[in-house]
C-alpha positions as CSV (number, residue, x, y, z in Angstrom):
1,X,-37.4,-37.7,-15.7
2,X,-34.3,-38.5,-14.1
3,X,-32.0,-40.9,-15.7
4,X,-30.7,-42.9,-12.9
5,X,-32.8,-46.5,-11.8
6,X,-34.7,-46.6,-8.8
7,X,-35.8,-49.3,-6.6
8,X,-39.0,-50.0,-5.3
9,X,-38.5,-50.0,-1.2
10,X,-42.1,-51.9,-0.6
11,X,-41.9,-54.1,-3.9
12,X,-37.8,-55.1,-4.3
13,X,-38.5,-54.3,-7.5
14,X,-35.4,-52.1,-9.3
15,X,-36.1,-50.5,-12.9
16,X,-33.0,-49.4,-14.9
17,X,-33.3,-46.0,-17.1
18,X,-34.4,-47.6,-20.2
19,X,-37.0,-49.5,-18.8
20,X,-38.5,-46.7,-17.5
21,X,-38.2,-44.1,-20.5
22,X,-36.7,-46.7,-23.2
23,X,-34.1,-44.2,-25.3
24,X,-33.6,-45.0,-28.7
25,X,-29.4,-46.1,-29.2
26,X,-27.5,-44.2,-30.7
27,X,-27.0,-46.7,-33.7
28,X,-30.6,-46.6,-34.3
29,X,-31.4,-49.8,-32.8
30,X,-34.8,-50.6,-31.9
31,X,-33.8,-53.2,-29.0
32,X,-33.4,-50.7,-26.3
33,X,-37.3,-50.6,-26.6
34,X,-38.1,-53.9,-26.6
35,X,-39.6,-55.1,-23.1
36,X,-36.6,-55.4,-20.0
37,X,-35.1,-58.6,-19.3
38,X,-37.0,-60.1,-16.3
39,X,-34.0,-60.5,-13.6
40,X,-34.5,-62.4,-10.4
41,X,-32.4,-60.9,-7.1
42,X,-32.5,-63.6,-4.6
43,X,-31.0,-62.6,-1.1
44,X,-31.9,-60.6,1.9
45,X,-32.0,-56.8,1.4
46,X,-31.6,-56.8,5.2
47,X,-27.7,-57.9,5.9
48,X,-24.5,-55.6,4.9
49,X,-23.3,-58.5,2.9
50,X,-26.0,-59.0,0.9
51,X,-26.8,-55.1,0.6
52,X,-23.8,-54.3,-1.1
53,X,-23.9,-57.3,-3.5
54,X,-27.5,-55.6,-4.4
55,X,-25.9,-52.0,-4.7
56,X,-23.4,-53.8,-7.2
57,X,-26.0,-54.9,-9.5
58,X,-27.9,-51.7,-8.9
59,X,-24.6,-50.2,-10.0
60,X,-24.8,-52.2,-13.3
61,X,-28.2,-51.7,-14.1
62,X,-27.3,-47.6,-14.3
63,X,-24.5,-48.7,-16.5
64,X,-24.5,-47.1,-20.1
65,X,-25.9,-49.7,-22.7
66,X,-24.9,-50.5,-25.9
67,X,-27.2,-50.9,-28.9
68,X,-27.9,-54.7,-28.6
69,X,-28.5,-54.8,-24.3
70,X,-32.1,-54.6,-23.7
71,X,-32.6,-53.1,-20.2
72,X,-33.0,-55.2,-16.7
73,X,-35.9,-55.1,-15.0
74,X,-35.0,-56.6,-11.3
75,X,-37.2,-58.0,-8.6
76,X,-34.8,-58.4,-5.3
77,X,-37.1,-62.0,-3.9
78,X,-36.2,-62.6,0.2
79,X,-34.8,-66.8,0.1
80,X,-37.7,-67.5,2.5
81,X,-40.1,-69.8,1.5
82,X,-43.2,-67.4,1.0
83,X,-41.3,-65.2,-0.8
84,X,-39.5,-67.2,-3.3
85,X,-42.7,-68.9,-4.8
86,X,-42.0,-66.0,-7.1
87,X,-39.5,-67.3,-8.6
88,X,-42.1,-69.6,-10.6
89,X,-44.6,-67.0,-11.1
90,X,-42.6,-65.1,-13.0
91,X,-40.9,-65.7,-16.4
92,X,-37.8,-64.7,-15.3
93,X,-35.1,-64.5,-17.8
94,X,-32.0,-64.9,-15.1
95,X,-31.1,-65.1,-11.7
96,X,-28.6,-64.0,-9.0
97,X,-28.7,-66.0,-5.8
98,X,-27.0,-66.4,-2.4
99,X,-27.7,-70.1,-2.5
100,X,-26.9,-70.9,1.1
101,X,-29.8,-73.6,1.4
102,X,-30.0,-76.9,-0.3
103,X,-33.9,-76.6,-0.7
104,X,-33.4,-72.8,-2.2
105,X,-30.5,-74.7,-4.5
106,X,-33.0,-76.9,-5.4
107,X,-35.8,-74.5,-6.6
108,X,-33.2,-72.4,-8.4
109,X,-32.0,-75.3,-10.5
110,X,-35.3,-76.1,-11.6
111,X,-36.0,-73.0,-13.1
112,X,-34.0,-73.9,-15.9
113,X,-32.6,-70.0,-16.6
114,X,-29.4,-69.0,-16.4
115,X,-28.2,-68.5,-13.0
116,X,-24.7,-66.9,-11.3
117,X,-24.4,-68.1,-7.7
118,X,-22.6,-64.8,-5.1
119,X,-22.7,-67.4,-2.1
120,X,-20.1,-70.2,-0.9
121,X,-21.6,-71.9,1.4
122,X,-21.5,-75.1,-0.9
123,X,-18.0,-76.2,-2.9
124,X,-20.1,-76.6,-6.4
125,X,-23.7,-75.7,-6.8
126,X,-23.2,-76.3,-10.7
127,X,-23.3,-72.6,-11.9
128,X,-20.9,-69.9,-12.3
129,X,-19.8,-68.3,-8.9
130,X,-19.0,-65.1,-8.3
131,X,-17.3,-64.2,-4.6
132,X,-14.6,-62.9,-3.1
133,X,-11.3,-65.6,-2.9
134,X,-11.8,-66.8,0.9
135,X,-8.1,-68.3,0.8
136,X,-6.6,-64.6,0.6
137,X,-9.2,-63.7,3.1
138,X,-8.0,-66.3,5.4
139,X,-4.0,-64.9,4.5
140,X,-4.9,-61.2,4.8
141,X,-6.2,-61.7,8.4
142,X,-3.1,-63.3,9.1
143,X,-0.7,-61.3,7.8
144,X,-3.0,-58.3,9.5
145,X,-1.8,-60.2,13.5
146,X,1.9,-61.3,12.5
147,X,2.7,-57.8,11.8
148,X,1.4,-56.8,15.1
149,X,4.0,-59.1,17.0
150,X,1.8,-61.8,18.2
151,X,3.3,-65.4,18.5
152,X,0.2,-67.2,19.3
153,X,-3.0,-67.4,17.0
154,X,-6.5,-69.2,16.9
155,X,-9.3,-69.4,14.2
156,X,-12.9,-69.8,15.4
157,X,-15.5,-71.1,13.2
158,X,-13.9,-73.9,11.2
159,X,-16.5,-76.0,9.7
160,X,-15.5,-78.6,6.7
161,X,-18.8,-78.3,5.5
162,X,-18.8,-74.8,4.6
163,X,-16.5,-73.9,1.7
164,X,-15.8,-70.4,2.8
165,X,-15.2,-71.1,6.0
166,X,-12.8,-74.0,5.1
167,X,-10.7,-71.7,2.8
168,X,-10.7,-68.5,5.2
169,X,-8.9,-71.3,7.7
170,X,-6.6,-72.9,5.2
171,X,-5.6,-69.4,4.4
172,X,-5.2,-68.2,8.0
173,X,-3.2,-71.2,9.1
174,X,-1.3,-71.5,6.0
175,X,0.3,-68.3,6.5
176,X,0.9,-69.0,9.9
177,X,2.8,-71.9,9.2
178,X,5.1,-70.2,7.0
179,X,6.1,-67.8,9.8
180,X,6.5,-70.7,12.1
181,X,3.4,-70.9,14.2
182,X,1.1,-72.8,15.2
183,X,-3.2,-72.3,15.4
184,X,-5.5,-73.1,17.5
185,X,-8.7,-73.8,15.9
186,X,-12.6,-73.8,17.6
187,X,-14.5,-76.3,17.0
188,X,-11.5,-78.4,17.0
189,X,-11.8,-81.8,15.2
190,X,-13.2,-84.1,17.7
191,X,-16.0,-82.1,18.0
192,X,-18.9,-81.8,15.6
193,X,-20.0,-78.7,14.3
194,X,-23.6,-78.8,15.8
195,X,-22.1,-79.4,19.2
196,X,-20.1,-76.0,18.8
197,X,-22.4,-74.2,22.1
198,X,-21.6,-70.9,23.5
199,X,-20.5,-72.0,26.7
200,X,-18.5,-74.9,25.0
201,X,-16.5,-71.6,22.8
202,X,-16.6,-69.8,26.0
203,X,-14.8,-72.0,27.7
204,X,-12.3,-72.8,24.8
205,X,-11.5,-68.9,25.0
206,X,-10.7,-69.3,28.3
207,X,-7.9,-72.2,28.3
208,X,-6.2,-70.3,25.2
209,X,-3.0,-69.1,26.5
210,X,-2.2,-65.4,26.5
211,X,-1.9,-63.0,24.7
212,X,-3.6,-64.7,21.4
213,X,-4.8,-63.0,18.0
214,X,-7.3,-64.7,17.0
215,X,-9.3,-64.7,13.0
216,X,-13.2,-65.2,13.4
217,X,-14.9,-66.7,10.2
218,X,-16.9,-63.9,10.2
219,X,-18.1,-60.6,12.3
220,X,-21.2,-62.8,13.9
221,X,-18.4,-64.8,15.4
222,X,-16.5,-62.3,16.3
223,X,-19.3,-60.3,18.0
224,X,-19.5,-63.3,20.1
225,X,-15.8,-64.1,21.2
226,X,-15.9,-60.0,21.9
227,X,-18.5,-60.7,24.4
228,X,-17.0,-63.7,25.8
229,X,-14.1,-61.8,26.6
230,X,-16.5,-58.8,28.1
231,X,-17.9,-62.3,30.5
232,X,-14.7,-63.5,31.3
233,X,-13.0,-60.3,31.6
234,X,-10.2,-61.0,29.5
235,X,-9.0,-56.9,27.9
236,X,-9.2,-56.2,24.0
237,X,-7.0,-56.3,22.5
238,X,-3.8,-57.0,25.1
239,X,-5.4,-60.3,26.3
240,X,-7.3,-61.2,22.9
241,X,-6.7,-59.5,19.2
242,X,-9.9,-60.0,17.4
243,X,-10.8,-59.8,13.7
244,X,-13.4,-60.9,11.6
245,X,-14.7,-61.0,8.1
246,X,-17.3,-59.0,6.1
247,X,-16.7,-55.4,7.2
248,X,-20.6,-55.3,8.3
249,X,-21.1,-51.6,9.3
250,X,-23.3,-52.8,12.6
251,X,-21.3,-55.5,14.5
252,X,-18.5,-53.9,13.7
253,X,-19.3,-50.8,16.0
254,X,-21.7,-52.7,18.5
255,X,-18.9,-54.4,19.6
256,X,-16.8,-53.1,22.3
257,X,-14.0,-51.9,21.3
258,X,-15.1,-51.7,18.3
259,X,-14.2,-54.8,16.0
260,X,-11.6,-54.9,13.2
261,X,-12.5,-56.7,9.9
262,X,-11.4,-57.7,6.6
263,X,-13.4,-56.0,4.0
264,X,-14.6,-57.8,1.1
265,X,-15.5,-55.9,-2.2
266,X,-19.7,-56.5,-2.0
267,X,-20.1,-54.2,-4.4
268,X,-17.6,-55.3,-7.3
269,X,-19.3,-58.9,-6.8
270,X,-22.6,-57.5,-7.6
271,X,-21.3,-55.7,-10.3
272,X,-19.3,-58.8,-12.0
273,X,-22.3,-61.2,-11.4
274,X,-24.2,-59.3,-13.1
275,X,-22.0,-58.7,-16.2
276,X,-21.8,-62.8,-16.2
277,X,-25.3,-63.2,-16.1
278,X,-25.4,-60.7,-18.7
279,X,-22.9,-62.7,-20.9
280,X,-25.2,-66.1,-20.6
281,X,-28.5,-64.2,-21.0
282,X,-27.0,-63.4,-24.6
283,X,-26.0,-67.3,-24.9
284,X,-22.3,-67.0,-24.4
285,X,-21.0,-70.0,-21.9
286,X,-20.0,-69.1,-18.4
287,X,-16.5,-69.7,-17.4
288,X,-15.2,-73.0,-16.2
289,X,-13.6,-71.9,-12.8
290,X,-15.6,-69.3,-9.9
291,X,-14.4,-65.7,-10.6
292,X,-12.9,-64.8,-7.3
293,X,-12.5,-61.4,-6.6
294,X,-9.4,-60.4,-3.4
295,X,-10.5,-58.4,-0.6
296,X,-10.1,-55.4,0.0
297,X,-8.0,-54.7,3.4
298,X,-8.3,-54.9,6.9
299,X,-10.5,-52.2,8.3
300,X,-8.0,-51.6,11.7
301,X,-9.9,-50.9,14.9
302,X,-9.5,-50.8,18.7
303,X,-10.3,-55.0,18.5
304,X,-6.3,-55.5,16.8
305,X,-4.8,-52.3,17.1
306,X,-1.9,-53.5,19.1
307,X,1.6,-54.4,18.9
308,X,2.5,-57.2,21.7
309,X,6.5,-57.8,22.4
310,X,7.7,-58.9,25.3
311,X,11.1,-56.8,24.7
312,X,11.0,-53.5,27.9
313,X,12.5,-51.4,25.4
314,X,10.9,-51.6,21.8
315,X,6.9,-52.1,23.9
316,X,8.2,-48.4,25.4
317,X,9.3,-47.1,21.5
318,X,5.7,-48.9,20.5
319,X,4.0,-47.1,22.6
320,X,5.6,-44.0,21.8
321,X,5.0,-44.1,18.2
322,X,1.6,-45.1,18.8
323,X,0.2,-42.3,21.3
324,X,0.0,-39.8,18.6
325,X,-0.2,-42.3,15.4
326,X,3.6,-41.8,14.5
327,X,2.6,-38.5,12.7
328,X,5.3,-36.1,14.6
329,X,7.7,-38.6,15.7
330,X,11.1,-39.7,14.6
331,X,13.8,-41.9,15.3
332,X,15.9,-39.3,17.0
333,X,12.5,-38.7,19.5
334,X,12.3,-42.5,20.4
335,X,16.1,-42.3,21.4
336,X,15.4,-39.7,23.7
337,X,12.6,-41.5,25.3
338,X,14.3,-45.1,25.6
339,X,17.9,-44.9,27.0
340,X,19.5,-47.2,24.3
341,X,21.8,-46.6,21.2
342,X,20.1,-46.3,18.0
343,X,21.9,-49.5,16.4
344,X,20.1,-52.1,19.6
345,X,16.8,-50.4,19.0
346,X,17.4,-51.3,15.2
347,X,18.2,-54.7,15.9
348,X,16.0,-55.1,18.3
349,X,13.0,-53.7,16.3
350,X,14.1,-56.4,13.5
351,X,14.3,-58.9,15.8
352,X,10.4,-58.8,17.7
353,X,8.7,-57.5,14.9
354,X,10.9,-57.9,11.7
355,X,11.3,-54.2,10.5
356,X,12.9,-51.0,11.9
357,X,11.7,-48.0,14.0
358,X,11.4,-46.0,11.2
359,X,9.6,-48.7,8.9
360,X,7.2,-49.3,12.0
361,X,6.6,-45.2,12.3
362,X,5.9,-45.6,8.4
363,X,3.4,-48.3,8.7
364,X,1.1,-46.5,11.7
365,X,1.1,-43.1,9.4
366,X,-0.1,-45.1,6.6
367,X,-2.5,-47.1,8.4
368,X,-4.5,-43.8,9.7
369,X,-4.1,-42.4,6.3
370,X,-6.1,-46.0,5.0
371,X,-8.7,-45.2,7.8
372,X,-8.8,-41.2,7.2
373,X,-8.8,-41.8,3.1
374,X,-12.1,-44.8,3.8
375,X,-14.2,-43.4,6.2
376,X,-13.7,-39.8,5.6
377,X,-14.0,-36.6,3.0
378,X,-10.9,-34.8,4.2
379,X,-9.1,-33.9,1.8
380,X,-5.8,-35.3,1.1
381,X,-3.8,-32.5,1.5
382,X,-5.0,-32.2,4.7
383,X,-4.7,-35.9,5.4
384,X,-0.9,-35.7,4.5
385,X,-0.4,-33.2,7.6
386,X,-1.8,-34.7,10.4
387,X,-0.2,-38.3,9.2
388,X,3.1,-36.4,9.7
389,X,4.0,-37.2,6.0
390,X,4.3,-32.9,5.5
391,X,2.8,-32.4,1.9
392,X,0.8,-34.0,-0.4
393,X,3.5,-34.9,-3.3
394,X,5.8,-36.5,-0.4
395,X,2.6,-38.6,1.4
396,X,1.4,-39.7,-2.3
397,X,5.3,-40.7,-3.3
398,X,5.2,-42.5,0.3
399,X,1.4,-44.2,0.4
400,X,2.5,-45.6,-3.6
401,X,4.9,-47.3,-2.7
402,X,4.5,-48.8,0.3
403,X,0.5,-49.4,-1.0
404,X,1.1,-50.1,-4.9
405,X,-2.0,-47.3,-5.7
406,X,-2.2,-43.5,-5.1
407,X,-3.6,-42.2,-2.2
408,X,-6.9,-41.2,-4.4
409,X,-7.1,-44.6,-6.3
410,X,-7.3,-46.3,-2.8
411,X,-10.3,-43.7,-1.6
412,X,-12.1,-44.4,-5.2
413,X,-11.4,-48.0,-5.0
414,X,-12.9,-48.5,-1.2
415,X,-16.0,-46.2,-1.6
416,X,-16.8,-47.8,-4.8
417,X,-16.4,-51.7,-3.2
């Protein structure tokens, strides 16, 4: 029998190793034979969000026990009304919920079992949550369009009533004002948030002036401006920088061009809400304040991968670098391309964008090593080559530093998110 858990595909139901073949402990303890803990899974199995909270927990169940944890068995409930009259036909002894609805809050809380809350939609549902920390979100996506060169930004999706939403902005535009710009911001004030039509976001797009980066609350939002501009025939990304939120694997590449995207760590959330929920099942007392896990990165694609400067001279060196992702090129090659001493191209680099050529030709080779080291096997001896970083000692020295983790530790961390 194998000793991994399985789930269920017709029933949602997920059954860890024990409470299929219940091993005896290793200290002799009996409890790993006692009956699972009953664990209730509410979300929808459907959305990437949502799956990779799931996968976290999944993660979990597989987890190596200790003598006193008695197995998990999990039933993953859809929120929807049929489905979640479950949730009081079953003893369940706890629950993890994307409590996005006031009336599925309201059932949850009247189950009376412990309960850890992966959704933050509402500012205080009166249990533990577990998420990602939207501020940083909201920062990362900023700093992600500043270092691009653009001068003017927008954030669509605000809504006050949503607490994500209303830290991804205050994050965003906080950053923004320390650099010393300004935000535009859809639906702006005046308007209610019901109000906020397409045609009414459509036309917003339109009056921003150009070229603008702009941060979507998340990728459904960004799917839409990316269409917009399709309508209105404003160019991605010279007219219009996108970037959204969630890193879903679908929108992301429906879009065209394709969409860039914070990435959240789905699967860590999963992971920790389940070790909390594990913690009150055994009677300990959750923690005061949310745990609040930081994303990840910005997954870069064709939707933000620009540099914008109105300088003739450093936009010719840009686009140098970036024909062949910096991996050949040196200083000495942009000098031989733009007629200009290497001490104006220096100042002017740190002028438009705030760091040299080189530093510049440094960041491009990293940032295809990110996407090569995430979304490929290759391995990283052969990643170090076609970055232009030569060998593997030289490329891990370089991605450290300028990263703060080895080339590896970033692949392990972002496959395992």
């Amino acid at each position: 029998m194998s000793n991994r858990a399985s789930i269920n595909v017709n029933t949602g139901i997920l059954d860890s190793p024990a409470s299929v073949g219940a091993p005896v402990s290793r200290n002799g303890d009996d409890d790993m034979r006692k009956p699972p803990y009953e664990i209730a899974l509410v979300m929808d199995k459907v959305r990437t969000l949502t799956r990779g909270i799931i996968h976290g927990v999944y993660d979990y169940a597989n987890e190596e026990r200790s003598a006193r944890r008695r197995p998990w068995r999990v039933r993953v409930i859809s929120p929807e009304s049929e489905a979640i009259d479950q949730l009081e036909q079953v003893q369940f002894h706890g629950v993890i919920a994307f409590l996005y609805r006031t009336e599925l809050l309201n059932r949850v809380r009247k189950l009376g079992r412990p309960v850890v809350n992966v959704s933050r939609v509402f500012e205080d549902t009166g249990f533990l949550h577990v998420g990602v920390d939207n501020h940083a979100v909201g920062r990362l996506a900023a700093e992600h369009l500043l270092e691009r060169g653009f001068t003017r930004f927008a954030f669509c999706g605000r809504n006050p009533n949503v607490a994500f939403a209303r830290a991804r902005e205050d994050g965003f535009r906080g950053r923004l004002q320390e650099a010393g710009h300004d935000c535009f911001v859809w639906p702006p004030a005046d308007i209610q948030v019901g109000a906020n039509s397409t045609a009414h976001r459509t036309q917003w797009l339109k009056t921003l002036p150009k070229p603008v980066a702009i941060m979507a609350v998340y990728d459904d939002m960004a799917l839409l401006l990316s269409e917009a501009c399709r309508e209105l025939g404003l160019h991605v990304p010279d007219e219009v920088a996108l970037v959204g939120v969630d890193d879903d694997d679908l929108l992301t590449r429906i879009a065209y061009p394709a969409l860039s995207s914070v990435r959240l760590p789905l699967r860590k959330i999963g992971t920790e809400a389940a070790r909390q929920l594990d913690r009150q099942i055994s009677g300990r007392k959750p923690p005061v304040k949310p745990v609040l896990l930081p994303p990840l990165g910005v997954s870069v694609r064709a939707s933000s991968d620009t540099v914008k400067v109105s300088n003739e001279h450093v936009n010719k060196a840009l686009a140098v670098i970036h024909r062949d992702e910096g991996k050949s090129i040196t200083v000495e090659d942009l000098l031989k391309k733009v007629p200009v001493s290497r001490s104006w191209l220096e100042r002017q680099f740190k002028a438009v964008l705030g760091r040299t050529p080189y530093a510049e030709i440094q960041r491009v080779r990293i940032e295809r090593a990110r996407r090569l080291l995430a979304h490929s096997d290759m391995p990283l001896h052969q990643i170090a080559k076609v970055c232009g970083f030569g060998g593997p000692i030289r490329f891990s020295h370089t991605f450290s530093r300028e990263t703060g983790e080895p080339p590896s530790a970033y692949r392990r961390r972002f496959r395992e998110s």
